[in-house]
C-alpha positions as CSV (number, residue, x, y, z in Angstrom):
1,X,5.2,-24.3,5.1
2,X,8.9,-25.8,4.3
3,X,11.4,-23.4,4.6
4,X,12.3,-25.1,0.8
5,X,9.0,-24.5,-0.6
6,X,5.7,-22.6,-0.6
7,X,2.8,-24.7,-0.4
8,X,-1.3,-24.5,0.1
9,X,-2.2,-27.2,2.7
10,X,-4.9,-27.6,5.2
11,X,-3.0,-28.5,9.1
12,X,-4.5,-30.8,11.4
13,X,-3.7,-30.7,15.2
14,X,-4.0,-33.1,17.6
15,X,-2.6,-33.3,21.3
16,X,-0.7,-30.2,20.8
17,X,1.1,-32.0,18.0
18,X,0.7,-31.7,14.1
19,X,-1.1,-34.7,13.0
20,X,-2.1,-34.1,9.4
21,X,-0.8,-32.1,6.5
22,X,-2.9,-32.2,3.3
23,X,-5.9,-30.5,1.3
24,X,-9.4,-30.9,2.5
25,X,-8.5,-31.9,6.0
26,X,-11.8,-30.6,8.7
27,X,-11.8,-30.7,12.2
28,X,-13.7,-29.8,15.6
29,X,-11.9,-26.5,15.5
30,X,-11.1,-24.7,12.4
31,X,-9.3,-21.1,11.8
32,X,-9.6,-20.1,8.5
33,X,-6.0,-19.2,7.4
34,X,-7.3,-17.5,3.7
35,X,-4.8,-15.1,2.3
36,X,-2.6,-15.8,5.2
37,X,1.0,-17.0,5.8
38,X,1.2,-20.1,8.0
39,X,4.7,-19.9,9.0
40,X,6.4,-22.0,12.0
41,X,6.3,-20.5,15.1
42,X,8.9,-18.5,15.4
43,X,12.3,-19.4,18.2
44,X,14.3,-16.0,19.7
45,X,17.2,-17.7,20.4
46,X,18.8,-14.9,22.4
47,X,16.8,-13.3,25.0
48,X,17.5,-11.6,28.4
49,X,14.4,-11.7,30.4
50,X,14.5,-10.6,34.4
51,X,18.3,-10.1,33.8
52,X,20.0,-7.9,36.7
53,X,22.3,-5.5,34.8
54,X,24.4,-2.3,35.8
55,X,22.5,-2.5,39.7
56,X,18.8,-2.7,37.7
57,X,17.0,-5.6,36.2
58,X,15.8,-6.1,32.5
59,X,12.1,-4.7,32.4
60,X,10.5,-7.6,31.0
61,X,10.2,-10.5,33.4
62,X,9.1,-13.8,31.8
63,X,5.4,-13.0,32.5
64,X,5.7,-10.0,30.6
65,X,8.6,-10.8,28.0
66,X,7.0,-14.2,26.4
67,X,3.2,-12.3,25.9
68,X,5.1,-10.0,24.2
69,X,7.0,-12.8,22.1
70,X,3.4,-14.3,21.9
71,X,2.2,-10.9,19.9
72,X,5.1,-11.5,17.6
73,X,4.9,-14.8,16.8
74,X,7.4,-16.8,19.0
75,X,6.7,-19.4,20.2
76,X,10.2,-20.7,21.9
77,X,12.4,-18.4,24.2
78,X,15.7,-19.8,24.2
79,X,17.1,-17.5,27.6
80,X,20.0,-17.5,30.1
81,X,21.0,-18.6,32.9
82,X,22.3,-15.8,35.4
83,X,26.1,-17.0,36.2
84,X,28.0,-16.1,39.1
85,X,31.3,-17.8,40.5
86,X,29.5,-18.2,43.6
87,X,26.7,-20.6,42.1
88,X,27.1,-23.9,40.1
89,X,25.6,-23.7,36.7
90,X,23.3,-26.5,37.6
91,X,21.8,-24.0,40.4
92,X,21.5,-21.7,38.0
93,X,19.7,-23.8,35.7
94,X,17.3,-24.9,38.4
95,X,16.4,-21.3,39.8
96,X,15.9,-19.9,35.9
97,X,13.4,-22.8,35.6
98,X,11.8,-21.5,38.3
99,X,12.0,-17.6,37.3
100,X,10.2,-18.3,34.0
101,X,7.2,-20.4,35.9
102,X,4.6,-17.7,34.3
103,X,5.7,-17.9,30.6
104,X,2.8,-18.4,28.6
105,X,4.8,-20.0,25.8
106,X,7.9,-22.6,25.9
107,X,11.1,-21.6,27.0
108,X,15.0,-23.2,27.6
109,X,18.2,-21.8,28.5
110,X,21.7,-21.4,27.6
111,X,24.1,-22.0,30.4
112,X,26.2,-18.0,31.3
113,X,29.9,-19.4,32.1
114,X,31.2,-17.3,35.0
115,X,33.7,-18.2,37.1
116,X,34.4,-21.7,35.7
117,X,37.2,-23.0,35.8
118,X,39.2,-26.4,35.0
119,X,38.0,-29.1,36.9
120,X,34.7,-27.9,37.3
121,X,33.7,-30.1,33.9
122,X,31.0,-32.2,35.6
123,X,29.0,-29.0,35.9
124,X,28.9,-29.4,31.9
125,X,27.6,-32.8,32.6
126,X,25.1,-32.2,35.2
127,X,23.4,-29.3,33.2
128,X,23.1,-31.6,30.4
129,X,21.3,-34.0,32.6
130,X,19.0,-31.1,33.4
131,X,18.3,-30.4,29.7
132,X,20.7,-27.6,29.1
133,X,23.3,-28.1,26.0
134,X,24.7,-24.8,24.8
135,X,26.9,-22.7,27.2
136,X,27.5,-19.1,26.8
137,X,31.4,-17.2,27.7
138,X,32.5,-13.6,27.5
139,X,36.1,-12.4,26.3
140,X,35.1,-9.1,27.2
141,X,33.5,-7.7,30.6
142,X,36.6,-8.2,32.9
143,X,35.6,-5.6,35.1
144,X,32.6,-7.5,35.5
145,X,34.2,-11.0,36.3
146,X,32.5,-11.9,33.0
147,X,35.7,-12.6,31.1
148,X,36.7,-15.6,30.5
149,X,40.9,-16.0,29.5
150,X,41.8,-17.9,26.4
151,X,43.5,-20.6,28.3
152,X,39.9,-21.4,30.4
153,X,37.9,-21.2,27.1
154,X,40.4,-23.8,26.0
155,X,39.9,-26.3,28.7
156,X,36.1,-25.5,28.7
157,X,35.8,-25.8,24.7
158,X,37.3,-29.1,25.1
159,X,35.1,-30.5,28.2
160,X,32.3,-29.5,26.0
161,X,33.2,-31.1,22.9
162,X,33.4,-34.2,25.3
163,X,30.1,-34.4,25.4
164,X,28.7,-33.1,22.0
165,X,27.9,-29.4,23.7
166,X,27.7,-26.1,22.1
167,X,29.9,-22.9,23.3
168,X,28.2,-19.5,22.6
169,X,30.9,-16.9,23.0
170,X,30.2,-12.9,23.3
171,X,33.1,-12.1,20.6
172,X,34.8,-9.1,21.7
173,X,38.5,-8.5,22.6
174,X,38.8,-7.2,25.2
175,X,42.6,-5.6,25.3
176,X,41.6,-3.6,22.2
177,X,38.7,-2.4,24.4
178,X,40.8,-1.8,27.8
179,X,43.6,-0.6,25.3
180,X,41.5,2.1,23.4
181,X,39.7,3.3,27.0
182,X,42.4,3.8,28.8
183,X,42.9,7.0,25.8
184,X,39.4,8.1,26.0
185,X,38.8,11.6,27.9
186,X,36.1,12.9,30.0
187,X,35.1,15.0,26.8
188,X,34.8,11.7,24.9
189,X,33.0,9.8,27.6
190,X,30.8,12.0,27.6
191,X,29.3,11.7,24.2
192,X,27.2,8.8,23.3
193,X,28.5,8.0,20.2
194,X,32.2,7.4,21.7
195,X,30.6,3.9,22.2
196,X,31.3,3.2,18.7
197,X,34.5,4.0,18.8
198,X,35.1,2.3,22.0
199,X,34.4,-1.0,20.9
200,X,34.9,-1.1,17.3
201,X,34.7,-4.0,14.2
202,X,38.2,-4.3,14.7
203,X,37.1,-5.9,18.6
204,X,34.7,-8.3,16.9
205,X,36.6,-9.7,14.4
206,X,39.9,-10.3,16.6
207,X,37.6,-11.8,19.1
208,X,36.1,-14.4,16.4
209,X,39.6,-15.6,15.0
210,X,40.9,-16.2,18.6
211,X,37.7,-18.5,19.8
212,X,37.7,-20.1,16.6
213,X,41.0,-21.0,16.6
214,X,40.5,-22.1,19.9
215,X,37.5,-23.9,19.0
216,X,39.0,-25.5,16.3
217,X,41.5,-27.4,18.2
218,X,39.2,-28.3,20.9
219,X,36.8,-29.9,17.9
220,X,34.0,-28.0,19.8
221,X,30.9,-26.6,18.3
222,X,31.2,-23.2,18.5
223,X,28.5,-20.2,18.2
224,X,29.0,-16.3,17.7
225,X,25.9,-14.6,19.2
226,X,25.6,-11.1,17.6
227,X,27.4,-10.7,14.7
228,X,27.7,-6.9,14.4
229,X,29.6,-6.0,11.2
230,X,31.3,-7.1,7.9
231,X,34.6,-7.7,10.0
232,X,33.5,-9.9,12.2
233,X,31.3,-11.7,9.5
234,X,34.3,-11.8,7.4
235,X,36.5,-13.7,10.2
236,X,32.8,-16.7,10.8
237,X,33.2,-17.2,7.1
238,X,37.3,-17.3,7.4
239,X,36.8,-19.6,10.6
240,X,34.4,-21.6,8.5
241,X,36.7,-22.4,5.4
242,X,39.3,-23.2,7.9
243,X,37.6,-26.3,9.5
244,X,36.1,-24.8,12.4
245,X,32.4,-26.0,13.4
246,X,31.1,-22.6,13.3
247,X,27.5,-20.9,13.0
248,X,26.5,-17.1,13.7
249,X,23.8,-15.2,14.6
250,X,22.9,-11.4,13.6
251,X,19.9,-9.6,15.1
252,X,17.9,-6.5,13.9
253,X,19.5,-3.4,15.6
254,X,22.6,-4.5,13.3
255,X,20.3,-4.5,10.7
256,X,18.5,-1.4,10.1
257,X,20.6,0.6,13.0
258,X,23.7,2.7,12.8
259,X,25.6,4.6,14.7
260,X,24.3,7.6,13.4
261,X,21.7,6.6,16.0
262,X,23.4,8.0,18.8
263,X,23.4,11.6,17.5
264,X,19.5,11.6,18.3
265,X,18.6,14.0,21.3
266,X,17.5,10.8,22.7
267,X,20.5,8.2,21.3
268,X,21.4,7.4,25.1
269,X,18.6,4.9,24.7
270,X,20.3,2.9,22.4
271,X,22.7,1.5,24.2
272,X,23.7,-2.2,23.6
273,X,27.2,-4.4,23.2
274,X,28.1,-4.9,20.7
275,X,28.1,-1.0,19.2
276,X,26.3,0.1,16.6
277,X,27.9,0.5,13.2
278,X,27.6,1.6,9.9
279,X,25.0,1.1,6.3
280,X,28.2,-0.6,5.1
281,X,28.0,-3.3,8.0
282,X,24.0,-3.4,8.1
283,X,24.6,-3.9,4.2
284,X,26.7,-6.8,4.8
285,X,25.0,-8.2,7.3
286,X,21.7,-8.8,5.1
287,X,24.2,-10.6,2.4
288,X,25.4,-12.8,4.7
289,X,21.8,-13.8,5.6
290,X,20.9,-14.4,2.3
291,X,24.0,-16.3,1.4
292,X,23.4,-18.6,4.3
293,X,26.9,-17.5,6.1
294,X,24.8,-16.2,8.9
295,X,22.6,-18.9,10.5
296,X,20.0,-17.3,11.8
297,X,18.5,-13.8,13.5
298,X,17.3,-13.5,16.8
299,X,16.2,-10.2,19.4
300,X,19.1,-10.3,21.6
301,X,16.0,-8.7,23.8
302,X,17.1,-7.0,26.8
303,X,14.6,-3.8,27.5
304,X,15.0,-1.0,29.8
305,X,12.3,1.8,30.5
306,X,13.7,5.6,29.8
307,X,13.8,6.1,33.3
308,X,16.0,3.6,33.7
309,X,18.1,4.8,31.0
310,X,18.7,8.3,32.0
311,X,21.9,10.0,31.5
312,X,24.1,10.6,34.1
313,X,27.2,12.2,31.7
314,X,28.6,9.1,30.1
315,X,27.9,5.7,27.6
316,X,29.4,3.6,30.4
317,X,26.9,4.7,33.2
318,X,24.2,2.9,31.4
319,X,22.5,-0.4,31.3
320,X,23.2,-2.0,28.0
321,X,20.2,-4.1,26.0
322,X,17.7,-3.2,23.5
323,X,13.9,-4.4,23.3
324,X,13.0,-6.4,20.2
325,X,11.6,-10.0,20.9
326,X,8.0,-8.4,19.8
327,X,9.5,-7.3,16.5
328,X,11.6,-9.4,15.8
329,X,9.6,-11.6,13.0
330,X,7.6,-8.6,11.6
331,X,10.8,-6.9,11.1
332,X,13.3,-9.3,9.0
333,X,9.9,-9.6,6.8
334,X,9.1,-5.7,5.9
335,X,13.2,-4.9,6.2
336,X,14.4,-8.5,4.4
337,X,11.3,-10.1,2.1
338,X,9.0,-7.1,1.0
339,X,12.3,-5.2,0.2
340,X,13.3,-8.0,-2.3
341,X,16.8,-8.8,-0.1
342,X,15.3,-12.5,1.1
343,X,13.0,-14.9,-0.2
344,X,9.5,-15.8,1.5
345,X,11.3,-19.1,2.6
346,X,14.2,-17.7,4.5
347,X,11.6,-16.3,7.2
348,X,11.1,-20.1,8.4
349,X,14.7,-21.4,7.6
350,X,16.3,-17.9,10.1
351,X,13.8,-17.4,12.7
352,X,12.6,-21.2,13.1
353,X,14.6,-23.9,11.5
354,X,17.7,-23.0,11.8
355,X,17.8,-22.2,15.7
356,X,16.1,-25.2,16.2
357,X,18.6,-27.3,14.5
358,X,21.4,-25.5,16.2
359,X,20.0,-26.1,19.4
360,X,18.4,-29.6,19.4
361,X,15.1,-28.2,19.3
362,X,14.6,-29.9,16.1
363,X,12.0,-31.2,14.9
364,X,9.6,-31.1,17.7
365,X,10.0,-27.4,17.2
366,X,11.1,-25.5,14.1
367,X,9.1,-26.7,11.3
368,X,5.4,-27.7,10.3
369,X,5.8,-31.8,10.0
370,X,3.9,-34.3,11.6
371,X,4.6,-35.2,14.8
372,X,6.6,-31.3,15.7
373,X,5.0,-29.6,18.1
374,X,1.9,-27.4,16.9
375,X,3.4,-24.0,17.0
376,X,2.0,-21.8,14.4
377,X,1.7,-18.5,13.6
378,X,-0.7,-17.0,11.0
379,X,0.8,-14.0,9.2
380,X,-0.6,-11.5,7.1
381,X,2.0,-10.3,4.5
382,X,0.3,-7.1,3.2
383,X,-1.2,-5.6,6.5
384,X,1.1,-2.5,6.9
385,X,1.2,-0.6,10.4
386,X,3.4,1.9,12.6
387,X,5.5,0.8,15.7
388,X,4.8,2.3,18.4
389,X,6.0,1.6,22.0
390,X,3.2,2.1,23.4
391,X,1.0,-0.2,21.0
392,X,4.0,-2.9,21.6
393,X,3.1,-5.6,24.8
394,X,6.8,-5.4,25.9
395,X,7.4,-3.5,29.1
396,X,9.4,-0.6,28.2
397,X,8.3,3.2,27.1
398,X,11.0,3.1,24.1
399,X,11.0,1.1,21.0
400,X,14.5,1.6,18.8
401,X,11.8,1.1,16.0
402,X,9.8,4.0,17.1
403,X,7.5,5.4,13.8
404,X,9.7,2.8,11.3
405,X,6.3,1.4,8.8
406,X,6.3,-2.3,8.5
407,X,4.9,-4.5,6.1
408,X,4.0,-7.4,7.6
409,X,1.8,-8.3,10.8
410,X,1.1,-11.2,13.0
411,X,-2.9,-12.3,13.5
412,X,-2.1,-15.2,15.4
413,X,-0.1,-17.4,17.4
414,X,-0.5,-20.9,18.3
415,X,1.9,-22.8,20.9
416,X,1.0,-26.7,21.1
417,X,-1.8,-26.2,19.7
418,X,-2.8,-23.1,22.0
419,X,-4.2,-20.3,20.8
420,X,-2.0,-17.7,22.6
421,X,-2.7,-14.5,20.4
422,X,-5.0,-14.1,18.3
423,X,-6.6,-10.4,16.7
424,X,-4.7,-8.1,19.2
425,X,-5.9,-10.1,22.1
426,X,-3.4,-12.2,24.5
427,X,-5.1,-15.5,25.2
428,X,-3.0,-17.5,27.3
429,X,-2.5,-17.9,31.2
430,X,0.7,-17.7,33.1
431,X,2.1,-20.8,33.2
432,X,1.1,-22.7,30.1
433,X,4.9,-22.6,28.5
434,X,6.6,-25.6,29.2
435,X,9.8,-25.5,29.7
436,X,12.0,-27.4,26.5
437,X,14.7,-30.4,27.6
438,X,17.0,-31.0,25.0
439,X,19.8,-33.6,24.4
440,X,22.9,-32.9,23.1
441,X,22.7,-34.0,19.2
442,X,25.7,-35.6,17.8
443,X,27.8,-33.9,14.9
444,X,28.2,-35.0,11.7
């Protein structure tokens, strides 16, 4: 399938590569794809996979984490790097390479930017040689160390326009957040859905018009992970018309969530950064999809069991993800396609193409040409089914999908011409991913 057109074709694979598109094609091996989607494997762009958090760790390692991408038809983890000022990001690099050893589909990593500062740009350099090309910076989290000040991102943005990298900023500001926490009582910490008014729209969009202008005058490729609301979507598309080499991603939680969510008994569990927000945003957010001013969705995946979500009396004594890379295809098609808000062919341009392209993945992954790699997924557009976490291959007891009926399921997954999934059964080893080097892709 083009994400410009459907099409009926026959695919032949060779080599773990796509060697023939066309009718009438046969082969050794053949899977009959009748009545079936045949989609491009799908890329989560933003995942957190064996990440320590709040003195825990993310409950999906990559063992774990890319079967249960494999279920939902990804093919490509795009991950982190775990920064701290103690460690170059090249070490980084090397020991995430090694952490995702048992991924049973591909993988790469975005660089985490902590504790960088100017005249540290050949650490830019030397993760580029190691395949590494998009960097990822905070302007919230100071508490944390994670922050990083506008005069760094500045001398950062401009080391890696240098070289034709891409910065990924976590757009929030954070002196609205210290500002509006420093008023917040015990009463109000105590109550989960203070979160939203903690860090509200107002945080996002203030956040996105500072590293865009910053961007902007460094002439550096610049990415918004998470786009949360109509605010902050409102200041990508005013960062766009100003000049500013700017894409955006959204993810499902800011979707089909809101913060109505946290009234549940149970809304603890649905803590993540940014906050959830309301059907206006989630409304929004599915235009700007549509109208191609958000690039692309991904999981943002993060998971944490219950237990390690219990509440101890307040939103900031909790670990902050939600799980998703298992859903994260079936989702944007029951939720965007079968409800008439996208087309059949923004499946492949969201959650394949476009991340690819963004990310120099492109084209040996994100489409179905000849010569890309052979990741496939086979998708059957009327099977309707229930989520339930404990149906779901993700490790984690809590799904913030929990009884939501989707249209929509995977029957397969191919990676390199690998059948990894197929009828509810995980067919892969540990190990088979292959870790994904990519070279920086010049604009223009």
């Amino acid at each position: 399938m083009s994400p410009w057109a459907v099409t009926t074709s026959d695919l032949g694979v060779d080599d773990g590569k796509i060697a023939a598109v066309g009718p009438n094609l046969s082969g050794r091996t053949e899977i009959d794809a009748t009545g079936l989607l045949v989609l491009p494997g799908a890329i989560d762009a933003h995942t957190h996979m064996a990440l320590p958090v709040a003195g825990t760790q993310s409950s999906d390692d990559f063992l774990s984490g890319s079967r249960a991408a494999a279920c939902g038809g990804v093919t490509t983890l795009v991950d982190f790097t775990v920064g701290a000022p103690e460690r170059s990001i090249p070490e980084a690099i090397e020991q995430r390479i090694r952490d995702a050893a048992d991924s049973v589909i591909d993988y790469a990593f975005h660089g985490e930017v902590i504790g960088w500062n100017a005249g540290q740009e050949s650490e830019f350099r030397d993760a580029v040689s190691l395949g590494v090309t998009s960097f990822k910076f905070y302007t919230a989290y100071e508490a944390s160390g994670r922050r990083t000040s506008s005069e760094t991102l500045s001398a950062a943005f401009k080391a890696l326009a240098r070289i034709n990298a891409v910065a990924l900023v976590h757009a929030e500001d954070e002196g609205l957040i210290q500002s509006i926490s420093s008023r917040l009582s015990k009463a109000d910490r105590s109550v989960m859905r203070t979160l939203a008014k903690a860090r509200p729209d107002l945080c996002e969009q203030a956040a996105i018009s500072t590293v865009a202008h910053i961007a902007r005058e460094a002439n550096c490729a610049l990415h918004i992970v998470h786009v949360s609301s109509g605010l902050g979507l409102d200041a990508l598309r005013a960062a766009r018309s100003a000049g500013t080499a700017i894409t955006g991603e959204t993810c499902p939680q800011y979707l089909l969530l809101t913060r109505e969510d946290y009234d549940r008994p149970d809304g603890h569990l649905f803590s993540a950064t940014p906050a959830l927000r309301t059907g206006s945003d989630l409304s929004a957010l599915w235009v700007g999809l549509r109208t191609h001013d958000i690039d692309f969705v991904a999981s943002d995946h993060c998971s944490f069991t219950r237990a390690q979500k219990t509440w101890h009396g307040s939103f900031e004594d909790l670990p902050y993800g939600l799980p998703g890379v298992e859903t994260l295809l079936p989702l944007i098609h029951s939720e965007g396609v079968a409800r008439g808000i996208l087309t059949l062919t923004d499946i492949p341009r969201l959650l394949s193409e476009s991340p690819a392209k963004r990310y120099g993945l492109y084209p040996r992954k994100g489409t179905l040409e000849i010569g890309s790699d052979a990741d496939i997924v086979l998708f059957d557009p009327n099977s309707t089914w229930e989520i339930d976490a404990n149906s779901l291959h993700m490790a984690t007891d809590f799904s913030p999908y929990q009884g939501r009926t989707v249209m929509g399921r995977v029957t397969a997954t191919i990676c390199r011409g690998d059948i990894v999934f197929s009828e509810g059964r995980l067919e892969a080893k540990p190990g088979r991913g292959e870790y994904v080097f990519r070279q920086v892709r010049k604009r223009g």
